[in-house]
C-alpha positions as CSV (number, residue, x, y, z in Angstrom):
1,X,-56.1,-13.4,-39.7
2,X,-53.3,-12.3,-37.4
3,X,-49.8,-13.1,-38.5
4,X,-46.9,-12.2,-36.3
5,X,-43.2,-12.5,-37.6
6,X,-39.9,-12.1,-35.4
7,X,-37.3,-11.9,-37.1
8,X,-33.8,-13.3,-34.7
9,X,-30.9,-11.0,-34.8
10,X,-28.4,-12.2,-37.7
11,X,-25.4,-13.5,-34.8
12,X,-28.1,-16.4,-35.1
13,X,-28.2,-17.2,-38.9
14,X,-31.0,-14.9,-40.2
15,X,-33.5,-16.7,-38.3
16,X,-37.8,-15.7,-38.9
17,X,-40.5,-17.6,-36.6
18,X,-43.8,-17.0,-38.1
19,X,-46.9,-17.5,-36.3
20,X,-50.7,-17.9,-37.9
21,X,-53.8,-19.1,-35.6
22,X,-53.9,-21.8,-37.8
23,X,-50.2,-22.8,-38.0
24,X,-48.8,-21.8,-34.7
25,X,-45.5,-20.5,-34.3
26,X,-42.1,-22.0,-36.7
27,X,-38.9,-21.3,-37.5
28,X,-37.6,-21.0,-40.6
29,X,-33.6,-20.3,-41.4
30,X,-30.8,-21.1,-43.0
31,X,-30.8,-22.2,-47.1
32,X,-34.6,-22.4,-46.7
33,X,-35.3,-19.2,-45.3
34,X,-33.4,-18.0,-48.3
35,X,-35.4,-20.0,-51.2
36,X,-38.5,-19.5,-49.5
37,X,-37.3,-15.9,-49.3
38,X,-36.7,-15.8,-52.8
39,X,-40.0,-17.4,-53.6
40,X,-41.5,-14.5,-52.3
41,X,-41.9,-15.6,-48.6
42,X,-45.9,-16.5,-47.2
43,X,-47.1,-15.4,-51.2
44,X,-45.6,-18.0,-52.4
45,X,-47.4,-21.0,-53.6
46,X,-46.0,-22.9,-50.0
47,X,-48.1,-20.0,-47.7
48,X,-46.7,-20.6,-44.3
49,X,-44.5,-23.1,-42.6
50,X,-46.4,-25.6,-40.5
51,X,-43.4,-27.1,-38.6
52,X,-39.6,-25.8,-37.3
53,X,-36.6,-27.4,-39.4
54,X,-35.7,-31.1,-38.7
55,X,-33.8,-33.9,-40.2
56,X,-29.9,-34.5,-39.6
57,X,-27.1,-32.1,-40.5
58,X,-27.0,-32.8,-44.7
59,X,-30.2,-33.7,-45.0
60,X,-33.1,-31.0,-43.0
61,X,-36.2,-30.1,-44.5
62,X,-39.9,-27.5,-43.4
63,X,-43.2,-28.2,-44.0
64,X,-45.0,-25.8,-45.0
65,X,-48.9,-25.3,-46.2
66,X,-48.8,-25.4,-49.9
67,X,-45.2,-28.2,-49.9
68,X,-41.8,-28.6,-48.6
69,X,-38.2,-26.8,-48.5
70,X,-35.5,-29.7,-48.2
71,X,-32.5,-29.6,-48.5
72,X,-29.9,-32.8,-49.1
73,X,-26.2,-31.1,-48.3
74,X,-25.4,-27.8,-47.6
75,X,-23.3,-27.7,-51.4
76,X,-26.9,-28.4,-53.0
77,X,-28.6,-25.9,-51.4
78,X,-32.8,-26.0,-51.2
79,X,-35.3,-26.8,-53.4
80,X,-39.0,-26.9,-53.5
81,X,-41.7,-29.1,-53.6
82,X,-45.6,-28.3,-54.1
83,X,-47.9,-30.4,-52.2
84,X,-47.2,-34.3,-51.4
85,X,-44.8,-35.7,-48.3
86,X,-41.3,-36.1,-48.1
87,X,-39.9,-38.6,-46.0
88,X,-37.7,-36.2,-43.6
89,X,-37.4,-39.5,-41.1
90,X,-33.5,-39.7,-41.6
């Protein structure tokens, strides 16, 4: 499998887009770059992210393979979720 990752210049925010054959290409910044940092990036039980950040400004979440990164304010920080759907339609 190829896997490609660019990491953006930190002026943007510490910005990575990954790209997989099977997941195309998606950003991933901000407090969920850092938790699924943390996590230990694609080894991580969540693998790769499947779509780019969306959701309003206190409430943004990324999908990933194996779960979710949301995050409800930016005081709260991220958490993790395995597996499942979130509603991010807010």
């Amino acid at each position: 499998m190829r896997i490609v990752e660019v990491l953006v210049p930190a002026t943007a925010g510490g910005t990575s887009i990954y790209w997989t054959p099977q997941t195309g290409p998606h950003e991933v910044h901000g407090a969920i770059r850092d938790l699924w940092a943390g996590m230990g990036w694609e080894n991580s039980f969540l693998h790769y992210p499947t779509s780019d950040e969306t959701g309003s400004d206190s409430q943004r979440v990324s999908h990933f393979q194996g779960g979710h990164i949301f995050t409800w304010s930016p005081a709260q920080g991220a958490s993790a979720q395995r597996g499942g759907r979130i509603d991010d339609s807010q």
